[in-house]
C-alpha positions in Angstrom: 0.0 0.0 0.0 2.0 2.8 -1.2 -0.2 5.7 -0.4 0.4 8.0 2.8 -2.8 7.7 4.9 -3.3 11.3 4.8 -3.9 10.9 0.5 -6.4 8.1 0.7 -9.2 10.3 1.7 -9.1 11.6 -1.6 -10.0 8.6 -3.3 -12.8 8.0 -4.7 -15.1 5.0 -6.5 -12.8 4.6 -9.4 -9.7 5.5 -6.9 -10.5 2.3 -4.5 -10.8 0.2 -7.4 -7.8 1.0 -8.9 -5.5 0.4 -5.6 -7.3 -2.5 -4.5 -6.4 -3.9 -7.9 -3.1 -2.7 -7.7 -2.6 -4.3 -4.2 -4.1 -7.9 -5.1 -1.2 -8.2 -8.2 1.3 -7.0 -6.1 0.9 -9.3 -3.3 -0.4 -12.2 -5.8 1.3 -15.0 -4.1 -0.6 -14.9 -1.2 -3.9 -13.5 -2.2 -3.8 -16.9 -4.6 -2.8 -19.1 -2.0 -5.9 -17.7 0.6 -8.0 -18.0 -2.4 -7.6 -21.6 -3.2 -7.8 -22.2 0.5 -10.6 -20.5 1.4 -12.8 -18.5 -1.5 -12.5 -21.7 -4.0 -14.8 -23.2 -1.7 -16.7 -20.2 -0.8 -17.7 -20.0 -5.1 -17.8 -23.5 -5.2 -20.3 -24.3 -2.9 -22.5 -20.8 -4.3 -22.6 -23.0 -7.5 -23.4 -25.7 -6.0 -26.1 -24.7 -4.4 -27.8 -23.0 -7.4 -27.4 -26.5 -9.5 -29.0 -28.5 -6.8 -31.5 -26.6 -5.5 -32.5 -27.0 -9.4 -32.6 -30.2 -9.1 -34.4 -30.9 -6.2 -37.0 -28.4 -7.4 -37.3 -30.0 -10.2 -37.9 -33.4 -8.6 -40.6 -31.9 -6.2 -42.3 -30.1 -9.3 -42.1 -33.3 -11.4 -44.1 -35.4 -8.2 -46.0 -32.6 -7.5 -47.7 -32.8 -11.2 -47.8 -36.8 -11.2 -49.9 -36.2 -7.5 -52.0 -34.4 -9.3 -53.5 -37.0 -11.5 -53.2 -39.7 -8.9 -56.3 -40.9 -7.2 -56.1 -40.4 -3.9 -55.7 -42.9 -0.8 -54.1 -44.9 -3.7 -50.4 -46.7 -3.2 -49.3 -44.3 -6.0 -50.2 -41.4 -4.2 -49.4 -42.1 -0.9 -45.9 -43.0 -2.8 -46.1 -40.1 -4.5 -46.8 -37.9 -1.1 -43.7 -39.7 0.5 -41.8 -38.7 -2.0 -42.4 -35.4 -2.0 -42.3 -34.8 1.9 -38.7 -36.7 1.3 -37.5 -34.2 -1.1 -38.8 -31.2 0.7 -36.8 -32.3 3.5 -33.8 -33.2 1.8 -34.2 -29.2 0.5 -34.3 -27.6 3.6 -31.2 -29.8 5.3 -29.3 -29.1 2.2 -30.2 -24.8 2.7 -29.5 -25.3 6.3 -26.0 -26.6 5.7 -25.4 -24.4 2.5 -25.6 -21.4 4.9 -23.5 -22.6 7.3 -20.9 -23.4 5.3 -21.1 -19.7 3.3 -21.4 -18.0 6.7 -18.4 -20.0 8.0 -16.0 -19.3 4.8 -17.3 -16.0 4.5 -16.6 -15.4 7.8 -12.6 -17.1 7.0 -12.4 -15.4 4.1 -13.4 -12.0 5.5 -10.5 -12.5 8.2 -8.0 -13.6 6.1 -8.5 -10.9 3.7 -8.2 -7.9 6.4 -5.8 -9.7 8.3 -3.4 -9.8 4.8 -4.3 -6.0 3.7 -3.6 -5.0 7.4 0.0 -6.6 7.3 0.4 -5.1 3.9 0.0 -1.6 5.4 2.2 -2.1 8.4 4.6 -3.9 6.6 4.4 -7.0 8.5 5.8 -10.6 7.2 3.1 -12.3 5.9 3.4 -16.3 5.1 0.1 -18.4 4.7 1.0 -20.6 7.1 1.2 -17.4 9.7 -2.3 -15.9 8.2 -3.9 -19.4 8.6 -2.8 -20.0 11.8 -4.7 -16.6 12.9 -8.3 -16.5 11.1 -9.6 -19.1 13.5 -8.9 -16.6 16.4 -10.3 -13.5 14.3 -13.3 -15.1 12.9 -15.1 -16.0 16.3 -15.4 -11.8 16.4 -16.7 -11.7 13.1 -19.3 -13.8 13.8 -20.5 -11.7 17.0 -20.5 -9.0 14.3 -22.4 -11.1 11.9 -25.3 -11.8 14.7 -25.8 -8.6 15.4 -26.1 -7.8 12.1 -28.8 -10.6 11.5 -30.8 -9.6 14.6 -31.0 -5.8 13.1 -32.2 -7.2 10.1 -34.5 -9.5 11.4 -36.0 -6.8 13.6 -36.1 -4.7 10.6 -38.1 -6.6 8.2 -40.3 -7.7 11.2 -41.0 -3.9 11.2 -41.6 -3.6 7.6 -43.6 -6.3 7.2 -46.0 -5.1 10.0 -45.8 -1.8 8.8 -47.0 -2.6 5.3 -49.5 -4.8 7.1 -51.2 -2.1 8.6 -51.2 0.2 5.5 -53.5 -3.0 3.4 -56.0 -3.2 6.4 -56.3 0.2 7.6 -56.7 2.2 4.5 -59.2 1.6 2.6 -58.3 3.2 -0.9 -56.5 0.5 -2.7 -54.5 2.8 -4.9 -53.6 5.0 -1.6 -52.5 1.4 0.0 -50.7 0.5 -3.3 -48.8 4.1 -3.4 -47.6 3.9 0.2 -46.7 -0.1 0.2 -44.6 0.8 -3.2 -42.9 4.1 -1.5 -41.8 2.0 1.7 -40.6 -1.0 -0.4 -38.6 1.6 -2.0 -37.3 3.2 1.2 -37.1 -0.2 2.6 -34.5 -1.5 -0.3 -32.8 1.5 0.2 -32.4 1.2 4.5 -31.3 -2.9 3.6 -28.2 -1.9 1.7 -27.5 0.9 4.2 -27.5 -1.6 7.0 -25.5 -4.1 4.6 -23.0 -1.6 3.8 -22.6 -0.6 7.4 -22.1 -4.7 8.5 -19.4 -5.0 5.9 -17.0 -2.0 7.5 -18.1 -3.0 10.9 -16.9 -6.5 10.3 -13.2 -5.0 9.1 -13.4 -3.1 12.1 -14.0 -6.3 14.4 -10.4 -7.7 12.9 -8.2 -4.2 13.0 -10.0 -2.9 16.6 -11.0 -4.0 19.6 -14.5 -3.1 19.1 -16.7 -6.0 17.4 -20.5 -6.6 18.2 -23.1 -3.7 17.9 -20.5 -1.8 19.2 -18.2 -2.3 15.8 -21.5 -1.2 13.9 -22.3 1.7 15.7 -18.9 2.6 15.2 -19.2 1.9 11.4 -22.1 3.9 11.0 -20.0 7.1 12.5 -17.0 6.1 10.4 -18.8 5.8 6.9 -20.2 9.0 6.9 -18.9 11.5 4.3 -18.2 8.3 2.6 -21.8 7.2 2.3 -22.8 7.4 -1.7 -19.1 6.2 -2.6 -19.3 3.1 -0.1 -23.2 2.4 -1.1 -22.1 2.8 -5.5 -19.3 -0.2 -4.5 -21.2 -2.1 -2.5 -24.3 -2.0 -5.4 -21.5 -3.3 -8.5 -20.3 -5.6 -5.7 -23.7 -6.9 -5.6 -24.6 -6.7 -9.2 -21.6 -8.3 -10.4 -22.4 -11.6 -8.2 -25.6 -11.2 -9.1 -25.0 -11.4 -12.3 -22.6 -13.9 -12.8 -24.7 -16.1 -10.4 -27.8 -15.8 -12.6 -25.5 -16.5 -15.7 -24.6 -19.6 -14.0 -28.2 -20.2 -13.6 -29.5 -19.8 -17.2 -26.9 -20.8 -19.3 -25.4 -24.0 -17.4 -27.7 -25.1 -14.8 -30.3 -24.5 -16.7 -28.7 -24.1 -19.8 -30.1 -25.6 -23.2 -26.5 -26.0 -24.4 -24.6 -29.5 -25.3 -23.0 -30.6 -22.0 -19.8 -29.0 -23.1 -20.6 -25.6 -23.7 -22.6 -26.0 -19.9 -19.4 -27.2 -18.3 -17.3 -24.4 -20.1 -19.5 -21.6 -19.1 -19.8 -23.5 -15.4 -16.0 -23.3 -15.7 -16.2 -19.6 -16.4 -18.5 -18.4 -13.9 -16.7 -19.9 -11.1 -13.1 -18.4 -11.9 -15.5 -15.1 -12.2 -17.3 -15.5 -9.1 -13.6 -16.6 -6.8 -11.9 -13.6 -8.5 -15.1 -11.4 -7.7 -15.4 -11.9 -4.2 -11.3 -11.6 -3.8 -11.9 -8.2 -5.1 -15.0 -7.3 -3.0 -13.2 -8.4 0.2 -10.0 -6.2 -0.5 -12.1 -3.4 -1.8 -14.5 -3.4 1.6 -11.1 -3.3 3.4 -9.9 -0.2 1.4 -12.9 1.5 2.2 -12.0 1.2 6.0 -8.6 3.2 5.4 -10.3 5.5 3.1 -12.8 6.5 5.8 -10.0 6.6 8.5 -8.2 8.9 6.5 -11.3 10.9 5.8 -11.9 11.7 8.9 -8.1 12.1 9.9 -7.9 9.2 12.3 -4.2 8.4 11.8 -3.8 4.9 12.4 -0.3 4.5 14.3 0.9 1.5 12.4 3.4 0.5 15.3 0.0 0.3 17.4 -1.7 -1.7 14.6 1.4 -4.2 14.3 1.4 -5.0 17.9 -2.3 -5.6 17.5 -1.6 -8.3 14.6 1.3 -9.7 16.5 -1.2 -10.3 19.6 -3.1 -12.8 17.8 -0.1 -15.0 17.7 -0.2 -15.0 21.7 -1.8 -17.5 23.1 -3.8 -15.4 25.4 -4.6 -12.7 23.0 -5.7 -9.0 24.8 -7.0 -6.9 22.2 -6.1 -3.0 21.7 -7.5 -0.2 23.2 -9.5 2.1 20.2 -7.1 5.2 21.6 -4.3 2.7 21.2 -4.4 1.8 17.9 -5.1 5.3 16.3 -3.8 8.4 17.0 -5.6 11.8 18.1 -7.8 13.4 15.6 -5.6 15.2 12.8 -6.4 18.8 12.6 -7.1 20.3 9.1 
């Protein structure tokens, strides 16, 4: 990271692109090696799930119509029933331990990621072996982080959803209702990627600070402001990119009408997309942590910030103080 702290508030959209580029080619060797260890699997098991929940839909749709012309109290339809109570089962074990498995190599892959860039910028020795060795002590924070995060979701679409509730019973115009349910859908959209956005700096925060929980989000939420439309445009063509390749995935392998070949080389495609795609979105989410730093002139003392990497290799590992690891506010 070759920029002075004091410069990287001036970056921008296209600015944070270009140096979290620049820093994933420069330190290659080991952004490949957490890639294959950790983000392979993260894409790989995205795909995976998109091809079989395909199929298993397509098994429950396929018994579903056959039930439908059985007679009933029949041994074909009681067969029939059995198999699709089996499948829907099957479905929801295999969504359970799908998002298990993303939140726990999302979680590794966050911590890795942060832990690497943050090395980088104090120019620390960084092996895989040492960064390894350290994620399973960082991501236990992250995952604090990541509750929190759910419960305020949770709570929030609890709220919307009685909210819009209220609007379809209570008024009795059903264009007024239809206005207002379309205006807060709109709003809420638009509160959902502010809470994401927030999540993904606090979670950065709860590797490089002591502060993790609500308490890292709070603190995110102070930290991104003046940063807010640049942080919300990356995290939206973070989004759409996966989205996109994702749904490519979907339509023209899984479900593609293709010969086999042409499936498994567009399969092939969208997965060295998707692994290099969410290499970049962690480093980028990163970068947007020293670019708010810098933007509001907290001077991270990178002494301070080594000795906070070197604790994790402590056995009993006693986290910074916030006034520790950054220096007084910077006047302008």
């Amino acid at each position: 990271m070759d920029r002075e702290q004091e410069e990287m508030q001036f970056l921008g959209f296209f600015g944070i692109i270009k140096e979290s580029i620049k820093i994933i080619f420069t330190w290659r060797k080991i952004f490949s090696q957490l890639t294959v260890a950790l983000i392979f699997p993260l894409s790989l098991i995205s795909l995976a799930h998109i091809e079989i929940t395909n199929l298993l839909f397509g098994k429950i749709n396929h018994d579903e119509l056959e039930l439908d012309h059985a007679k009933a109290e029949t041994p074909e339809y009681n067969r029939l029933i059995d198999h699709v109570t089996s499948d829907l089962i099957k479905l929801w074990l295999f969504k359970t331990a799908y998002l298990v498995l993303c939140l726990i190599f999302s979680l590794l892959s966050t911590s890795a990621v942060v832990y690497t860039i943050a090395c980088v910028y104090t120019s620390q020795s960084i092996t895989f072996r040492r960064v390894m060795s350290i994620v399973p002590k960082v991501w236990k924070r992250l995952m604090i982080t990541f509750l929190w995060s759910f419960f305020v979701v949770f709570v929030y679409n609890v709220v919307t959803a009685l909210v819009i509730y209220l609007l379809i019973v209570l008024i009795q115009s059903t264009a007024t209702a239809l206005t207002l349910v379309i205006i807060l859908l709109i709003l809420y959209f638009a509160g959902l990627v502010y809470i994401t956005v927030i999540w993904h700096l606090a979670g950065v925060i709860s590797v490089l600070e002591d502060t993790y929980g609500i308490q890292a989000m709070f603190k995110s939420k102070n930290l991104i402001k003046g940063k807010m439309r640049v942080s919300i445009a990356l995290f939206l063509l973070l989004m759409i990119g996966s989205t996109v390749i994702q749904t490519g995935f979907n339509n023209l392998a899984a479900n593609g009408s293709g010969s086999g070949f042409v499936r498994f080389v567009v399969a092939v495609l969208c997965f060295l997309l998707l692994f290099k795609w969410i290499l970049f979105g962690l480093v980028v989410q990163t970068m947007i942590y020293f670019v708010c730093k810098s933007y509001h002139h907290e001077n991270i003392d990178k002494l301070a910030l080594a000795d906070h990497l070197e604790a994790y290799l402590l056995a009993g590992y006693v986290p910074l103080k916030s006034h520790e690891l950054q220096l007084e506010q910077v006047a302008v």
